[in-house]
VMD Tcl script that draws the C-alpha trace (Angstrom):
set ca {
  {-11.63 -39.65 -17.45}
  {-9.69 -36.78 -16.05}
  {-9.29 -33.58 -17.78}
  {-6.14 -31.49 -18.52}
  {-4.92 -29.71 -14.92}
  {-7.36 -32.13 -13.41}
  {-5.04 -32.90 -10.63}
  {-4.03 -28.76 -10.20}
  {-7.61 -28.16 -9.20}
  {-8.50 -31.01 -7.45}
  {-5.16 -29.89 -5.15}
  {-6.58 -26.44 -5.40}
  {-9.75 -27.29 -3.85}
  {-7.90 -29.39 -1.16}
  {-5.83 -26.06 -0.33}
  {-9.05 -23.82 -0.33}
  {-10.79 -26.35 2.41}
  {-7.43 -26.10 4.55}
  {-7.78 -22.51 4.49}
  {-11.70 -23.25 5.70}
  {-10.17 -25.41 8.49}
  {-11.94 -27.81 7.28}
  {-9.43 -30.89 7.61}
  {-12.31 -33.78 6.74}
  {-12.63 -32.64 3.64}
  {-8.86 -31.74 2.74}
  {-8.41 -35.73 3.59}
  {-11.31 -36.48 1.29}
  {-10.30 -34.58 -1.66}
  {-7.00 -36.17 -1.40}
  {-7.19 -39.67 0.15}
  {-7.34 -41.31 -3.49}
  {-4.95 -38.44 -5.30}
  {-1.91 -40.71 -6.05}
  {-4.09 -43.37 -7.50}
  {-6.61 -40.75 -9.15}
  {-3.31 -38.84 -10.61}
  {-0.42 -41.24 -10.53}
  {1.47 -39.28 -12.93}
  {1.16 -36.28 -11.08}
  {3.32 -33.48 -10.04}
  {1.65 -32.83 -6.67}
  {0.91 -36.48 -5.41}
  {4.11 -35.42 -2.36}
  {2.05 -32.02 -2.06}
  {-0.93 -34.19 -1.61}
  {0.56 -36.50 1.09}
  {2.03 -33.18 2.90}
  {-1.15 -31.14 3.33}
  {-2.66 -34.56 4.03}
  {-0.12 -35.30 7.01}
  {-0.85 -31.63 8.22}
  {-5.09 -32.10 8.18}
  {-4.96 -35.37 9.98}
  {-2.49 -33.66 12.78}
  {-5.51 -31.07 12.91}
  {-8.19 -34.11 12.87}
  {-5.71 -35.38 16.24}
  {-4.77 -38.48 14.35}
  {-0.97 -39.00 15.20}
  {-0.60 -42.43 13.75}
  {-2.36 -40.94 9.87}
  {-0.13 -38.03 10.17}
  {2.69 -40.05 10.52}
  {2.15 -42.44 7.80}
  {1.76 -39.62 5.43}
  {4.92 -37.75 6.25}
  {6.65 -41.20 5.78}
  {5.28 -41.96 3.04}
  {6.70 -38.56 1.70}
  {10.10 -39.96 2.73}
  {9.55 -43.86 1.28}
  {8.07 -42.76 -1.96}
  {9.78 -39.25 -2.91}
  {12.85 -38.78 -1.47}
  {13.56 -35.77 -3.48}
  {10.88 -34.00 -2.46}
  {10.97 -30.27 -1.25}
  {8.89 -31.65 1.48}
  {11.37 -34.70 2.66}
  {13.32 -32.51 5.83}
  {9.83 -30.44 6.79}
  {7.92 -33.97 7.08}
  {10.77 -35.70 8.74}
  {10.32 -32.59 11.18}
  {7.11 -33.10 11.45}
  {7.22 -36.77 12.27}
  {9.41 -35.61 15.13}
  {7.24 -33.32 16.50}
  {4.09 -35.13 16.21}
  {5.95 -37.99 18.05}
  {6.82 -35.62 20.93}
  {3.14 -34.23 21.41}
  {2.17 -37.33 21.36}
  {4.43 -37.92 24.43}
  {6.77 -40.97 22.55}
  {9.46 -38.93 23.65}
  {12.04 -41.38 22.47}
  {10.70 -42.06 19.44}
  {10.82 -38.34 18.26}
  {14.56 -38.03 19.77}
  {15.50 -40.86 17.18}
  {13.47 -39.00 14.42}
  {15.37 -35.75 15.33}
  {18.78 -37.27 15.31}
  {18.43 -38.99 12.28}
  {17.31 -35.13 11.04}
  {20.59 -33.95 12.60}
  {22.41 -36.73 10.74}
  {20.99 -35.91 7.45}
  {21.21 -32.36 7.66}
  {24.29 -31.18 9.72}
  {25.24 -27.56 10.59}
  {22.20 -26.28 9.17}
  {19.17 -24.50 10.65}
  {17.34 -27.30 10.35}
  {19.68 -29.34 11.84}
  {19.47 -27.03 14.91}
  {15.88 -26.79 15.27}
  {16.03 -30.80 15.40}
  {18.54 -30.62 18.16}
  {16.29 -27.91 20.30}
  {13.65 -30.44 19.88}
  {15.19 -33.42 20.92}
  {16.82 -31.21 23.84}
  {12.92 -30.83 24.76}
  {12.32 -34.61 24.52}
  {15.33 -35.13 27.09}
  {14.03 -32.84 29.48}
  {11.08 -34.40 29.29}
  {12.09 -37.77 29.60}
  {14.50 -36.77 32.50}
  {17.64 -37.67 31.01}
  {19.73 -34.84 30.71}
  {23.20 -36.88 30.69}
  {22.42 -38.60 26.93}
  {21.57 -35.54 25.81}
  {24.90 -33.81 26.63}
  {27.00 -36.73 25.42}
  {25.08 -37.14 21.97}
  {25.53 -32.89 21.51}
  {29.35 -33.40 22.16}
  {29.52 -35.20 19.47}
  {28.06 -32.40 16.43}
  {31.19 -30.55 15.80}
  {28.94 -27.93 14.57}
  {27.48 -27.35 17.86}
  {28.90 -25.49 20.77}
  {26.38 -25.99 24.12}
  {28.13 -23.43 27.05}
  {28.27 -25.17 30.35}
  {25.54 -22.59 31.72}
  {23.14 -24.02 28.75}
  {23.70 -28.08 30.42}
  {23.44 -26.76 34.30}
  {19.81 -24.83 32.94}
  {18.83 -28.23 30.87}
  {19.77 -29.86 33.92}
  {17.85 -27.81 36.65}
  {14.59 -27.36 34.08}
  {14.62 -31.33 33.17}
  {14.91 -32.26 37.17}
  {12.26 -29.47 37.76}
  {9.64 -30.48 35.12}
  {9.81 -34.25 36.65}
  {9.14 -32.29 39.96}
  {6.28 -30.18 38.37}
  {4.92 -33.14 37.30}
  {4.29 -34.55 40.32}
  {7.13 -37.37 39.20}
  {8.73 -37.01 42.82}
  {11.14 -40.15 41.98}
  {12.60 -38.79 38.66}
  {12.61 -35.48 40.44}
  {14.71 -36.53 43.63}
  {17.24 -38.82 41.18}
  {17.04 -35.33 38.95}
  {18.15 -33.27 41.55}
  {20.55 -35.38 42.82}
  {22.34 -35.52 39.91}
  {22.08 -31.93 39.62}
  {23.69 -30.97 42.77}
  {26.31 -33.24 42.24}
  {27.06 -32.10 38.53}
  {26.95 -28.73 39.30}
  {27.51 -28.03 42.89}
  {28.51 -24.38 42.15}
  {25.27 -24.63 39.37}
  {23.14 -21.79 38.67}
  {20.55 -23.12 40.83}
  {22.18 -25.03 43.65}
  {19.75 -23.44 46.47}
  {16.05 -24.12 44.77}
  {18.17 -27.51 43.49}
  {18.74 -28.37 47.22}
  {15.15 -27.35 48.02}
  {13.36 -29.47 45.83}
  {15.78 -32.35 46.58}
  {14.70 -31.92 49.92}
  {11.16 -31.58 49.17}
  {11.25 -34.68 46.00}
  {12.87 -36.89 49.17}
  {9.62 -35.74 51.89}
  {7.53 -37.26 48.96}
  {9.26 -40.01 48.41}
  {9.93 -40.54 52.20}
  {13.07 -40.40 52.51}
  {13.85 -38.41 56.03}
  {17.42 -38.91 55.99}
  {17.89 -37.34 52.90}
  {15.50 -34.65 53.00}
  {17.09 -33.47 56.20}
  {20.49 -33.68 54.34}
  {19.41 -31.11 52.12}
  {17.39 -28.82 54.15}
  {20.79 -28.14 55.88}
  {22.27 -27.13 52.91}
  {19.57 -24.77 52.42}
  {19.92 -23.32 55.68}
  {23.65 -22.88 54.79}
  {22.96 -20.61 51.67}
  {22.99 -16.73 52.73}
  {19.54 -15.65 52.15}
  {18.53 -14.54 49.13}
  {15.89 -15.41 46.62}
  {14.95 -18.60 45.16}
  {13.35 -20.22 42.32}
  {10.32 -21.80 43.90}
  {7.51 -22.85 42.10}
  {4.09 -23.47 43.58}
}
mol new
graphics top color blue
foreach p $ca { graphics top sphere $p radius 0.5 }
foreach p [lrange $ca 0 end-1] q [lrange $ca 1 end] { graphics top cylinder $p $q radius 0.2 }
display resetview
């Protein structure tokens, strides 16, 4: 038998071993809360620092559940948008980049033209660039009326999608990256390194004819600097 404020100090003691670091033991103290307390107040607080300790403990799939279970079981929580978030974002590190980009559109769909809303859409601008498909993400942000992306802000998503694909040793994403990018924006912020790693994606990828192709246009530029990275 429980006493009174039983569950207030068992959540206590849960919040005192976060502030340890000490994530095994947050999960213990609150594994069995909702069954232990089922009339409780804090059984969604319980479920959110839970979510948090096993994204400390690198368990993706627990964290998950528990942020879901947030939305499933309270969905008037104060918690509901932060663990929705969070479910995005653990998605992401967790490389399913198109899994988060659903969970952060559906976040953007619940909550438009607000500041959560537009963290969401950063995020999923992330997941894009990650996943090399820079095009979906321009037509899905045409759609928020409450956003306004500036061409310069696509031609940089563009370049920096095309050259993370390159810094990643992708040389296939990268050449199809920069191709697209040249031809997008052939006046773009970065049409000489574009050209240059075009060329140097198609030497990878051995494919002469179009490596050439663009080393001319590089020779064309007047010199000045470019964005190389080594």
């Amino acid at each position: 038998m429980w006493g009174v404020d039983a569950d207030y100090s068992g959540y206590q003691i849960a919040l005192a071993y976060q502030q340890m670091e000490n994530y095994d033991k947050v999960v213990e103290r609150l594994l069995n809360f909702s069954t232990d307390f089922s009339n409780s107040t804090y059984r969604d607080d319980a479920l959110y620092r839970m979510g948090e300790a096993y994204v400390k403990l690198k368990q993706p799939d627990e964290a998950i559940a528990m942020f879901a279970s947030i939305q499933t079981q309270f969905p008037n929580s104060a918690y509901l948008a932060d663990a929705k978030m969070k479910i995005g974002l653990v998605l992401y590190n967790t490389d399913r980049y198109a899994e988060s980009i659903d969970a952060f559109k559906a976040l953007v769909s619940d909550y438009p033209a607000t500041s959560i809303a537009r963290e969401a859409i950063s995020n999923a601008r992330s997941a894009y660039v990650d996943l090399g498909d820079v095009q979906s993400y321009a037509d899905w942000v045409e759609t928020l009326s409450f956003v306004n992306i500036s061409a310069s802000e696509l031609d940089s998503t563009a370049y920096e999608s095309a050259e993370l694909q390159y810094l990643k040793n992708n040389f296939g994403k990268a050449f199809t990256g920069f191709q697209s990018y040249v031809k997008s924006y052939p006046e773009g912020l970065f049409k000489q390194s574009a050209h240059y790693y075009l060329a140097q994606s198609a030497l990878e990828i051995d494919s002469t004819d179009h490596a050439l192709a663009a080393f001319e246009v590089v020779n064309s530029f007047h010199p000045m600097p470019l964005r190389f990275q080594h």
